[in-house]
C-alpha positions as CSV (number, residue, x, y, z in Angstrom):
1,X,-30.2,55.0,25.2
2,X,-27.4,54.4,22.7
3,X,-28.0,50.6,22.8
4,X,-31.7,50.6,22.6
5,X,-31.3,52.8,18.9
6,X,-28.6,50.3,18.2
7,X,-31.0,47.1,19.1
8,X,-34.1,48.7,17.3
9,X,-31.9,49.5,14.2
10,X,-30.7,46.3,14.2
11,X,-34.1,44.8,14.3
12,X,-35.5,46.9,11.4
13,X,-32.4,46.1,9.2
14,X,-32.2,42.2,9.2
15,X,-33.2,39.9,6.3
16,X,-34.7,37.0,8.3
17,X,-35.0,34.9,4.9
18,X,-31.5,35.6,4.7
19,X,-30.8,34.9,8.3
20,X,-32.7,31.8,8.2
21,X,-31.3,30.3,5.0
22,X,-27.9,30.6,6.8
23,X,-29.1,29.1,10.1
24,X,-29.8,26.2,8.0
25,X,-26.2,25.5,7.2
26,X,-26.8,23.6,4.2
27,X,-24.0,22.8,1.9
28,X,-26.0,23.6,-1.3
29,X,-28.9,26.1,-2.2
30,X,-32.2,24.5,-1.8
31,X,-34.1,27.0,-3.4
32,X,-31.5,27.0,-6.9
33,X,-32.3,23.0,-6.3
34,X,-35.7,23.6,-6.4
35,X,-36.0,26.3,-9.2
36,X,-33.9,23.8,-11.4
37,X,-36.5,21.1,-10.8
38,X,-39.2,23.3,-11.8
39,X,-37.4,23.9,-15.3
40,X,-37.2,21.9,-18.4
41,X,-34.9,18.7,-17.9
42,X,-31.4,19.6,-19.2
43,X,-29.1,16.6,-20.8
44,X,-27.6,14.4,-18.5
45,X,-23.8,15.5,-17.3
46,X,-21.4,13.0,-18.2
47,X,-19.0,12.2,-15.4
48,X,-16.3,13.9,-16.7
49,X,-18.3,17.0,-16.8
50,X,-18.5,19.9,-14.0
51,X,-21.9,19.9,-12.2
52,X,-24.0,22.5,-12.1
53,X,-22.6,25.0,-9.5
54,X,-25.6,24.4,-6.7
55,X,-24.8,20.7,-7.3
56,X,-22.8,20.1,-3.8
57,X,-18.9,19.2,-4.9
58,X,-18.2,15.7,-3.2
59,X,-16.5,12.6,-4.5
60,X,-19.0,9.6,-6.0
61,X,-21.0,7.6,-3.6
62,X,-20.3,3.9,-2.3
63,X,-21.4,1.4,-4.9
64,X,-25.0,0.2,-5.3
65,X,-24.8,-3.4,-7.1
66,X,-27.8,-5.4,-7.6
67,X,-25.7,-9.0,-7.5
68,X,-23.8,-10.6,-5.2
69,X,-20.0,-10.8,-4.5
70,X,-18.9,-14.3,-5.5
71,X,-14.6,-14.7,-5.9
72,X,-11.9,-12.5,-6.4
73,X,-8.3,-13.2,-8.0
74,X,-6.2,-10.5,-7.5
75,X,-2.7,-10.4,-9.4
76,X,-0.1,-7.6,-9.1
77,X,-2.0,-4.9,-10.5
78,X,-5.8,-5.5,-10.8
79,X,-7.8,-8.2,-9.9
80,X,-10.4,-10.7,-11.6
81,X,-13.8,-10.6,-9.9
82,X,-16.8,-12.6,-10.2
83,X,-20.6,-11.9,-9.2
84,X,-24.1,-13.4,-9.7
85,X,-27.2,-12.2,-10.0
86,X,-30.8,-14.2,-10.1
87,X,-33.1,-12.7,-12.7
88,X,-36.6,-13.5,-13.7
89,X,-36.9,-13.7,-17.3
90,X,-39.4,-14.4,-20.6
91,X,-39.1,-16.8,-23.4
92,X,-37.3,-15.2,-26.0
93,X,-35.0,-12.4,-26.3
94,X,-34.1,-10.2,-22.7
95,X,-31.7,-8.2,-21.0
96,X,-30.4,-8.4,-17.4
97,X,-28.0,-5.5,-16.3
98,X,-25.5,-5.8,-13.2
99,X,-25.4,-2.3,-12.0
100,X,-23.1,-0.7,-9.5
101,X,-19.8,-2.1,-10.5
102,X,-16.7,-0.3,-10.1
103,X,-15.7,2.9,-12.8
104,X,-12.1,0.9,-13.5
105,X,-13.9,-2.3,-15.3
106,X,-12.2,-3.4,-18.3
107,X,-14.4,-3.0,-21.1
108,X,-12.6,-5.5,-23.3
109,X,-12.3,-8.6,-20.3
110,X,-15.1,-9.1,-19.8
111,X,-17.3,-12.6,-19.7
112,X,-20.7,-13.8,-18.9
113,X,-22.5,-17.4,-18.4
114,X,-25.3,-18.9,-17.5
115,X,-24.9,-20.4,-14.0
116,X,-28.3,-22.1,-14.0
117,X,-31.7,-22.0,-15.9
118,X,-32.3,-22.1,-19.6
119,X,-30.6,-19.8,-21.6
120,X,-27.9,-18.6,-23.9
121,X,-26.1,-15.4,-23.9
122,X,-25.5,-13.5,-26.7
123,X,-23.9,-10.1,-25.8
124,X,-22.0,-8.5,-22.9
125,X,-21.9,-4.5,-22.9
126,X,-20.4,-2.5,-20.6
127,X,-23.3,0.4,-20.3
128,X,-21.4,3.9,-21.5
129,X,-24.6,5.9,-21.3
130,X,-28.2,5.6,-21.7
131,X,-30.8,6.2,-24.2
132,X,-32.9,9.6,-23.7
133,X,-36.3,8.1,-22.0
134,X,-34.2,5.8,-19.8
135,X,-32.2,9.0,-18.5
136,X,-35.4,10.7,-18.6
137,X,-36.9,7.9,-16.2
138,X,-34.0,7.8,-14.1
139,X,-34.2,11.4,-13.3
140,X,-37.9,11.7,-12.9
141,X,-37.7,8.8,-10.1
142,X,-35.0,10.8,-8.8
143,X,-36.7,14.0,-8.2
144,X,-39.3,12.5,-7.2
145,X,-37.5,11.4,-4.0
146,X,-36.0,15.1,-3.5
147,X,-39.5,17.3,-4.0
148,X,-41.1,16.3,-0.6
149,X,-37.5,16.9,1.1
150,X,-37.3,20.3,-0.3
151,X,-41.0,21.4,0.6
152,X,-40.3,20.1,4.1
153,X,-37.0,22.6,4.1
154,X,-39.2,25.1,2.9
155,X,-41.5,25.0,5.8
156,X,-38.2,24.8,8.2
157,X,-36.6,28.3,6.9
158,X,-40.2,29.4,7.4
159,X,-40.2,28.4,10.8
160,X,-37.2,29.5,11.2
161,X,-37.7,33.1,9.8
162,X,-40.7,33.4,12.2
163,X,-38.8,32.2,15.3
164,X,-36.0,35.0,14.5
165,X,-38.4,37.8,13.8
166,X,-39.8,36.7,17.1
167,X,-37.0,37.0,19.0
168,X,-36.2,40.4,17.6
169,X,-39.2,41.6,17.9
170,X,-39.0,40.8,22.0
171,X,-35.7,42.6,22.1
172,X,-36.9,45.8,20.4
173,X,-40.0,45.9,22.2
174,X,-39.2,45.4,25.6
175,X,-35.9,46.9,25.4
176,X,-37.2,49.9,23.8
177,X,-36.5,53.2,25.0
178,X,-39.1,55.1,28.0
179,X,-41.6,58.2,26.0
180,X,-43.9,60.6,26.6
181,X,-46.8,58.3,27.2
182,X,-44.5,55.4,28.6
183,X,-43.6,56.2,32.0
184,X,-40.1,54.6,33.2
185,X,-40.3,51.2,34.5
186,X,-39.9,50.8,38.2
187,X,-37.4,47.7,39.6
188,X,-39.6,45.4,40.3
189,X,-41.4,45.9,36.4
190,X,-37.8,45.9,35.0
191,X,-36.7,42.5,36.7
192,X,-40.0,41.0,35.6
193,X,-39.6,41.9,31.9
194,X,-35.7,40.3,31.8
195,X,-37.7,37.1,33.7
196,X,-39.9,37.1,30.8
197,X,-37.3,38.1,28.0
198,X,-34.9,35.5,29.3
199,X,-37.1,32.6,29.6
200,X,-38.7,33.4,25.9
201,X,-35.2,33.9,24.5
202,X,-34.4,30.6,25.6
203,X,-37.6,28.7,24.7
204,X,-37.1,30.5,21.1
205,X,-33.3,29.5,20.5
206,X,-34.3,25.9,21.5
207,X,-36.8,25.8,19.5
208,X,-34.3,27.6,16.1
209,X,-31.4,24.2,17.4
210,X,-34.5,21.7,17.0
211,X,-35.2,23.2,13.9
212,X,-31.4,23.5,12.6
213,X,-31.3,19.5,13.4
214,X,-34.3,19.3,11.1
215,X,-32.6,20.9,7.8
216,X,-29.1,18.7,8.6
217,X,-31.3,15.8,8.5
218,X,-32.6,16.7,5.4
219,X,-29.6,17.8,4.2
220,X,-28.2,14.6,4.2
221,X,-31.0,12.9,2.8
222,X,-30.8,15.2,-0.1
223,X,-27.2,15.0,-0.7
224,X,-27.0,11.9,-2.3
225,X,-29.9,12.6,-4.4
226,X,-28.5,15.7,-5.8
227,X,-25.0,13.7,-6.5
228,X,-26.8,11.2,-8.2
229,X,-28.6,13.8,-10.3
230,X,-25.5,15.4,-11.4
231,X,-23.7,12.2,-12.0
232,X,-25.3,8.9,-13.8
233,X,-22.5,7.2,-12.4
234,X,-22.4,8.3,-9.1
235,X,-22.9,4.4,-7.9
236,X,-21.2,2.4,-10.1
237,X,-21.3,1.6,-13.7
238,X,-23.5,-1.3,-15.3
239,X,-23.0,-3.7,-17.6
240,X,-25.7,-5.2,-19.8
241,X,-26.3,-9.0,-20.6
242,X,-28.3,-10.1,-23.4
243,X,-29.8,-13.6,-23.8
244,X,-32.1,-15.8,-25.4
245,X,-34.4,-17.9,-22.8
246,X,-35.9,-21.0,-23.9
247,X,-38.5,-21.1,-21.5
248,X,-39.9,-18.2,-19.0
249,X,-38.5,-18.5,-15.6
250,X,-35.5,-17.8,-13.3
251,X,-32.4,-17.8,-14.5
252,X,-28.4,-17.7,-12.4
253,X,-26.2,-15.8,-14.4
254,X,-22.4,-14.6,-13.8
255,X,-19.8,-11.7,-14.7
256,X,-16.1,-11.9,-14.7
257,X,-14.6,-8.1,-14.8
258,X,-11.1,-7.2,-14.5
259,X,-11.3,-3.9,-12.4
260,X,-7.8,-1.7,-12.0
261,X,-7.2,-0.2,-8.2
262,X,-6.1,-3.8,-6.5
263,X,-2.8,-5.6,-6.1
264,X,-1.1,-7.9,-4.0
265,X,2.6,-8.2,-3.1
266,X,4.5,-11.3,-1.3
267,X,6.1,-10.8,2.5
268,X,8.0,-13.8,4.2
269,X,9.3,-14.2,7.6
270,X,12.4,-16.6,7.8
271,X,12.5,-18.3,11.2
272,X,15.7,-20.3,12.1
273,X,16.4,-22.9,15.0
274,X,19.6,-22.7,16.0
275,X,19.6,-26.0,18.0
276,X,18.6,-28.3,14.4
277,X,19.4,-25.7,11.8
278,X,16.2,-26.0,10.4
279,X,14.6,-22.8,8.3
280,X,11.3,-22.1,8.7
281,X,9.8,-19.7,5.7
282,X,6.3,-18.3,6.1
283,X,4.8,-16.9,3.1
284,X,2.0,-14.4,3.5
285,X,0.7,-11.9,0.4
286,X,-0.2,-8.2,1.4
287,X,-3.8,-7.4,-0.4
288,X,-4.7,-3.8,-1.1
289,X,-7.3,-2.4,-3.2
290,X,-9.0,1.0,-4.1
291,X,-11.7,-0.4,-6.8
292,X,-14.4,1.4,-4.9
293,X,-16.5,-1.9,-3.9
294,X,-15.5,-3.5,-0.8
295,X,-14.8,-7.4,-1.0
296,X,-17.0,-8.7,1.9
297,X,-17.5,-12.8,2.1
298,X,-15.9,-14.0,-0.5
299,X,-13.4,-16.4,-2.0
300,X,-10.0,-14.7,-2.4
301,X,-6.6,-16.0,-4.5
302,X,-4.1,-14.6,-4.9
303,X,-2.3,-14.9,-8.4
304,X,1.7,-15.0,-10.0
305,X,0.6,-14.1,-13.6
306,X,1.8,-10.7,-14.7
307,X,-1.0,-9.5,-16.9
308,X,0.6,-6.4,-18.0
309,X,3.7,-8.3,-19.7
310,X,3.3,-8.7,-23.1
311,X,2.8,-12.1,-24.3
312,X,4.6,-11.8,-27.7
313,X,8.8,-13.1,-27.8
314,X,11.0,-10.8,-27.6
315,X,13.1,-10.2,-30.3
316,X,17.3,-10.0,-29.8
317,X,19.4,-6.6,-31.3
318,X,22.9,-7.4,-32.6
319,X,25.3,-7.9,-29.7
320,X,28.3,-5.5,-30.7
321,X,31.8,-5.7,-28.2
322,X,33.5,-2.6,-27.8
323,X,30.5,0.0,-27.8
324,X,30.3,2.2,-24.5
325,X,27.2,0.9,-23.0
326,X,28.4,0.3,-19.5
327,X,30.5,-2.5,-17.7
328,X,31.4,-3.4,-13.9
329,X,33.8,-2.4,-11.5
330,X,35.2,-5.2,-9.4
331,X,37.4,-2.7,-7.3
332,X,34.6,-2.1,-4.6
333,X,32.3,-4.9,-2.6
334,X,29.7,-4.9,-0.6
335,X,29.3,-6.4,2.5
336,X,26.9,-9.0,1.6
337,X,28.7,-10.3,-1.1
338,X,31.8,-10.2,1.0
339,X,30.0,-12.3,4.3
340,X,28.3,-14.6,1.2
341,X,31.2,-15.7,-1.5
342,X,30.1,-17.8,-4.2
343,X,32.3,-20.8,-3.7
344,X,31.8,-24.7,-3.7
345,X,29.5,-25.3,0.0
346,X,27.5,-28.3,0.4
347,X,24.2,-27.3,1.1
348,X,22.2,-29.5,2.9
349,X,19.0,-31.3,1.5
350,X,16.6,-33.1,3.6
351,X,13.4,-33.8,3.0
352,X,11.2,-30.4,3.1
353,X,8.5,-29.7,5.6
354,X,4.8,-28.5,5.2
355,X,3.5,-27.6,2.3
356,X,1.1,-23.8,0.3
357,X,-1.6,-26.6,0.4
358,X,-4.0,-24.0,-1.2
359,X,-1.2,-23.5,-4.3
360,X,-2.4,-24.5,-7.7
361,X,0.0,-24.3,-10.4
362,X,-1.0,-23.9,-14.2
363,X,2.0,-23.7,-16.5
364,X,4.3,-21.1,-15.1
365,X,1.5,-19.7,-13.1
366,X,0.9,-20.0,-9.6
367,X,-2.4,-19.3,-8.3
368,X,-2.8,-19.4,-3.7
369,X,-6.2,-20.1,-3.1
370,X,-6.8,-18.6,0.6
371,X,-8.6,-21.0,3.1
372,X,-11.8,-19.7,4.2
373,X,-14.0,-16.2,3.1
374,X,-12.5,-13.1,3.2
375,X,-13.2,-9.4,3.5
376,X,-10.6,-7.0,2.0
377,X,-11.8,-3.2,2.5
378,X,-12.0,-0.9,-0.7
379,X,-10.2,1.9,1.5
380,X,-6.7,1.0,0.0
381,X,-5.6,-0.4,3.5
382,X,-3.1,-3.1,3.7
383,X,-3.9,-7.1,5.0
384,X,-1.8,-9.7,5.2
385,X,-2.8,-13.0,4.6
386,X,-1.1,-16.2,5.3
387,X,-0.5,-18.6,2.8
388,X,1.5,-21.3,4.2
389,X,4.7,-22.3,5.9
390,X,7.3,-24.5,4.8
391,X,10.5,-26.1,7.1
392,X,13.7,-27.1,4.9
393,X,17.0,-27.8,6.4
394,X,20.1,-25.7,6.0
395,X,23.8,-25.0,5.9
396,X,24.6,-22.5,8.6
397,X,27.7,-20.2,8.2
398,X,29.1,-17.7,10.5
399,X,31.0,-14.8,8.7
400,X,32.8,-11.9,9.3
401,X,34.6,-9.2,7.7
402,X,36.3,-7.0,9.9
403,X,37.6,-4.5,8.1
404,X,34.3,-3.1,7.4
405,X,32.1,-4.2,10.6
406,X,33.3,-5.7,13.2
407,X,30.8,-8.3,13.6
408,X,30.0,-12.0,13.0
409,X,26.8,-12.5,10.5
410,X,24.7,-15.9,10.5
411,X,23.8,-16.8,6.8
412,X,21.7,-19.7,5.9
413,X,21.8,-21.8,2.4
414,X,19.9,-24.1,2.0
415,X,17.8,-26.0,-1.5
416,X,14.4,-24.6,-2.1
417,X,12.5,-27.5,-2.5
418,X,9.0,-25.1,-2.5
419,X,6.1,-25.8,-3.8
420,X,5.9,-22.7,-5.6
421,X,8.2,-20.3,-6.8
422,X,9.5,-17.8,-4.3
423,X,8.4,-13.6,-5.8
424,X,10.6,-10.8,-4.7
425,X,9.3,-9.5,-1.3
426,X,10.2,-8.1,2.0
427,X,11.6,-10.9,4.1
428,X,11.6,-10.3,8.2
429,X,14.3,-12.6,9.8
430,X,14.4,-14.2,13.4
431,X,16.2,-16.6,15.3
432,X,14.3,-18.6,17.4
433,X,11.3,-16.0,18.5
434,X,13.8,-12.9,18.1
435,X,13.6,-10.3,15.3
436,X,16.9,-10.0,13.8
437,X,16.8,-8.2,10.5
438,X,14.4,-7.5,7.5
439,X,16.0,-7.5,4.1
440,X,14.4,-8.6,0.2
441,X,14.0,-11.4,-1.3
442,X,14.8,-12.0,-4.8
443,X,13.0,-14.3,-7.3
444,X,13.9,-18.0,-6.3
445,X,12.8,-21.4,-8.4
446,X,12.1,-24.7,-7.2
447,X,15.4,-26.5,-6.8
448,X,17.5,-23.1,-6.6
449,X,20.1,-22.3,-3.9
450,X,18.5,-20.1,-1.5
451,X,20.8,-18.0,1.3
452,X,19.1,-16.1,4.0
453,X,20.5,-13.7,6.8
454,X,19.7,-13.5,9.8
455,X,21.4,-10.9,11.7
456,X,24.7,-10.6,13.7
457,X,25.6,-13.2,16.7
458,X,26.4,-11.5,19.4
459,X,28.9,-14.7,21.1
460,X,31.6,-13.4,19.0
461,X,34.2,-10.9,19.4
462,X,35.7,-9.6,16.5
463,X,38.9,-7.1,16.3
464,X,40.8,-5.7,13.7
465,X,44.0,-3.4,14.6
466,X,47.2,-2.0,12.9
467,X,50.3,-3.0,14.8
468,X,52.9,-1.1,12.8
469,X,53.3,0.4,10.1
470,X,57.2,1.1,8.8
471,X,58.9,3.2,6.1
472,X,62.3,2.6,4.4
473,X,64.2,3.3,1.8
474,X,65.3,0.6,-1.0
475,X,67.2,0.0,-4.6
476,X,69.2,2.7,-3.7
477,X,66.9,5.0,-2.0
478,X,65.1,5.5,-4.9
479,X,62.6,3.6,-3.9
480,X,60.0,3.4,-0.9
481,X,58.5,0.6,0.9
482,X,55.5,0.6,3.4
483,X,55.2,-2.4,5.3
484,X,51.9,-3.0,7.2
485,X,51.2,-5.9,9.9
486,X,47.5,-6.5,11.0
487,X,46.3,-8.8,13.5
488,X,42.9,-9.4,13.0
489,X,40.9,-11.4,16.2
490,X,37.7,-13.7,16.7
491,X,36.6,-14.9,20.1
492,X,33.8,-17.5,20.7
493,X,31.8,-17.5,23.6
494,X,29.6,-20.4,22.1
495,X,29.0,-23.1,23.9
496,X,30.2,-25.5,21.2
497,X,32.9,-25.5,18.7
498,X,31.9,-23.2,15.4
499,X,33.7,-22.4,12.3
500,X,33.8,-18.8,11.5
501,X,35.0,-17.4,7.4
502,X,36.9,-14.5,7.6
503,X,37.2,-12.4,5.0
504,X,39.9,-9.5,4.1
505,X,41.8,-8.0,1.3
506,X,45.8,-6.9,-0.1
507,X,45.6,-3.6,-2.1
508,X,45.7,-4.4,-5.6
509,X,48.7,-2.3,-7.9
510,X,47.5,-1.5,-11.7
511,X,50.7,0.9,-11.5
512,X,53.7,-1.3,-13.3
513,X,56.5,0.2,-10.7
514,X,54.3,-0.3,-7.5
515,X,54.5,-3.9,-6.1
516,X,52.4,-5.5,-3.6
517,X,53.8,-8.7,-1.5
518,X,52.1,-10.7,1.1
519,X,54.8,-11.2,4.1
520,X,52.3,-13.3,6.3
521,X,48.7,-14.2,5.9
522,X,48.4,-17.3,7.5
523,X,46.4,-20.7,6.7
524,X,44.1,-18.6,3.5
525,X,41.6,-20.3,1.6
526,X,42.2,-21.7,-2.0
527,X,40.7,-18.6,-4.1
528,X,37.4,-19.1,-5.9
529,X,37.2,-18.3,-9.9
530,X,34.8,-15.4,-9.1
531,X,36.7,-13.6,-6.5
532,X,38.1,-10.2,-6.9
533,X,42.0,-9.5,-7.2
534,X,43.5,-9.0,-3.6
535,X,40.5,-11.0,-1.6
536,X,41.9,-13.4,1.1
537,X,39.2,-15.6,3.5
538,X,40.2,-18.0,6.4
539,X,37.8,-21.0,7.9
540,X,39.3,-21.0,11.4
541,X,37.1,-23.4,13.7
542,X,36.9,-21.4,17.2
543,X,36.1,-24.0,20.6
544,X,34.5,-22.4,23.3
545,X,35.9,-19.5,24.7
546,X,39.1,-19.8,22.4
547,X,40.3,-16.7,21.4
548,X,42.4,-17.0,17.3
549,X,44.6,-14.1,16.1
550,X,45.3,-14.2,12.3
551,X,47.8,-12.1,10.5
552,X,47.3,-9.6,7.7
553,X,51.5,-8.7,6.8
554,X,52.2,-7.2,3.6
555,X,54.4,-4.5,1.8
556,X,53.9,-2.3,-1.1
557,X,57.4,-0.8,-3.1
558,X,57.2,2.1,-5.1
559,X,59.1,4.7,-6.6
560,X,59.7,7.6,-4.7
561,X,58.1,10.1,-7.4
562,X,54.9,7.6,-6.9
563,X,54.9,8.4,-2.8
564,X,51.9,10.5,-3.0
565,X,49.7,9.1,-5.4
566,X,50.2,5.6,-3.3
567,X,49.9,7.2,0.1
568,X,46.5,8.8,-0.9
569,X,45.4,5.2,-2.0
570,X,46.5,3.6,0.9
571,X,45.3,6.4,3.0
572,X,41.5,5.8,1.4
573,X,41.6,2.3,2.2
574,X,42.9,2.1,5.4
């Protein structure tokens, strides 16, 4: 009994145009759509205003453009774009607009010509708005498209409402409780009326699904309509071109637009050969690019010029010595500079290989023009595109520093000899087909020394132990000496006989009564003019299999007041 009141409660209580408004599982409220229709046209929104709260809150739709995609030269932070578009025109004065175009043009780059036909151009304009009877018009065409989508969502919360009030009425009817004129139902009259309510219930909710797939469809169909409403620039900007035509007829013409939202960047991959020493340097240039239009079929380059630095000389300040504005600190080094000294190497120099056959160079500008059409999404998605390879010959060097890794590193130098200058970029490193190492590259000219790494080789064995260490007393016991002996190892299991540079240190006194003395250090290199204080290298050339020992013996004397000061030092470095 309880659930029958419940049911028929139900039943009298529901809002069916409520019901079926929700059914419809729109995003917006075609009804405040409708009603807004109906009124007097308001102003346009701009695009920086907030629509209308019915209008649905989505970004701006894919770009419509009325011309076609011709080149794009993208540099490191925008890129120069090109596109034509055929247009019939009169004799005399007209204007041809390129619409849909990205919203990051460059009102003040931009250029126009007259790719075939008759005519001269005499303004460019980058559209900011439009006049009140061509908003007017574009509106009107515009809700022209949405009336016969609304009426037909009309009809579907209609149908809708009916098909729930059906199914309502079924339950409270049948369900409904026995009375005095309404005997109660037998078995066989009580499985016949679930038959019926159960086959109805399901013939009405199909019929409410078919009906729900009815108002998504619409939905969608309206959705773009209404953001186009709300915005005026909802698909691109436009940009108008006016031009005197000598003669009625059909006329080519062309826009160049510099549009924020697109860069490229340069990666390399450095391939040596161990067996002829040869370097192998791929160039390839990452593209990405959010403009909002995608680049489909066209031609790409890919350009060196900075655009953003100014073209003015820079002026010089007065150079003052003393003043604290910073300095260098030699008493460190890293481990690249250690395994790479600047000293006098001969570097070899044959005759480079391949060529960036699609590089065109213009001043100090380089521009790569990529073989074939391309497509670059507008998603912001990263490609790589090759550019071309190149092959030089090198100078390959096999260094160590053992006090800090205990590891041999290949490096490579060899003479640039590019046909282009080299950007900073990534730089992935293999020998033969193996990955070895990733790294950056920095800026490098035609005709500059170039060194590359390319990982550790694993046919070397490299040790670096303390022997002793011994205390004793000197100068009457006043003073204290350390004496340290190293023995610092390298064995080759190459197959061939290879030179290895070793590289290690002495500690380095700026205290006036602390002395340093090298006891033993073996056949050293002659220092180079750049090298730090203390820095001591050895060349030795290793056969296969032979194992070298080099020794590291030295001694530091110091007062005895000075014992702590010198044993934290020593204790940091060692």
């Amino acid at each position: 009994m309880l659930t029958w009141l419940l049911l028929a409660a139900t039943a009298h209580a529901t809002d069916y145009e409520q019901a079926a408004k929700a059914s419809m599982n729109l995003d917006f409220d075609w009804e405040a759509v409708e009603a807004q229709l109906d009124r007097a046209p308001a102003p346009a929104p701009s695009a920086s205003e907030t629509p209308a709260p019915y209008w649905p809150a989505l970004p701006a739709l894919p770009l419509e453009p009325n011309s076609k995609l011709d080149t794009v030269t993208v540099f490191r932070d925008r890129a120069l774009v090109t596109r034509t578009l055929d247009a019939k025109v009169q004799k005399g004065s007209n204007t041809v607009t390129f619409e849909g175009l990205p919203l990051g043009i460059r009102s003040d780059a931009l250029q126009a010509s007259v790719v075939s036909g008759s005519a001269r151009i005499v303004g460019v304009t980058l559209v900011s708005g439009t006049s009140p009877e061509d908003e007017r018009e574009r509106r009107d065409a515009i809700t022209a498209q949405m009336r016969p989508l609304l009426d037909e969502l009309g009809d579907v919360q209609d149908r809708i409402e009916s098909l729930l009030t059906q199914r309502d009425y079924l339950r409270s009817t049948l369900l409904a409780p026995p009375s005095g004129d309404r005997p109660q139902p037998g078995v066989a009259e009580v499985r016949g009326m679930l038959t019926f309510l159960g086959d109805a219930e399901r013939d009405l909710a199909s019929r409410i699904r078919a009906e729900q797939v009815t108002a998504e469809r619409l939905g969608e169909a309206l959705h773009p309509l209404l953001v186009k409403l709300g915005n005026p620039l909802a698909t691109g900007q436009s940009v108008s071109i006016d031009l005197e035509a000598a003669a009625s007829g059909e006329v080519a013409l062309g826009l160049r637009y510099q549009v924020d939202g697109a860069r490229w960047w340069p990666s390399y991959n450095a391939r040596l050969d161990e067996q002829d020493g040869r370097v192998t340097l791929e160039y390839s240039g990452i593209v990405s690019q959010r403009t909002g239009e995608p680049w489909t079929d066209v031609t790409l380059s890919l350009s060196t010029a900075n655009p953003t630095v100014s073209g003015d000389l820079p002026a010089l300040d007065a150079w003052y010595l003393g003043r604290d504005d910073g300095g260098f600190n030699m008493s460190g080094g890293r481990v690249d500079e250690l395994l790479n000294p600047s000293q006098t190497v001969t570097v070899a120099r044959p005759a480079t290989e391949g060529s960036l056959e699609g590089a065109k160079k213009s001043g100090g500008t380089v521009v790569f023009e990529v073989t074939g059409r391309r497509e670059v999404p507008g998603d912001g998605s990263e490609q790589r595109i090759p550019i071309g390879a190149q092959s030089f010959g090198s100078t390959l060097e096999l260094s160590t520093v053992p006090k800090l890794v205990p590891e041999v590193y290949r490096r490579a130098r060899l003479v640039y000899d590019g046909d282009a200058p080299l950007l900073p970029g990534a730089v992935s490193t293999y020998v033969d087909a193996d990955l070895v190492g990733s790294g950056a590259l920095a800026t490098v000219v035609p005709g500059e020394e170039l060194k590359l790494s390319f990982g550790t080789d694993d046919r070397f064995r490299v040790t670096r132990q303390l022997v002793s260490r011994t205390t004793e007393l000197v100068g009457g016991k006043k003073n204290i000496r350390y004496t340290f002996d190293f023995r610092i190892s390298v064995q080759s299991f190459a197959d061939a006989p290879l030179d290895v540079l070793v590289t290690d240190q002495l500690p380095v006194s700026e205290l006036e009564r602390v002395t340093v003395e090298a006891i033993d250090v073996g056949q050293v290199l002659p220092p180079q003019p750049d090298d730090p204080p203390g820095m001591l290298r050895w060349r030795p050339t290793l056969a296969p299999g032979e194992k070298v020992t080099l020794p590291l013996r030295f001694s530091v004397t110091f007062p005895r007041e000075e014992e702590h000061r010198v044993q934290q030092a020593l204790d940091a470095m060692y």
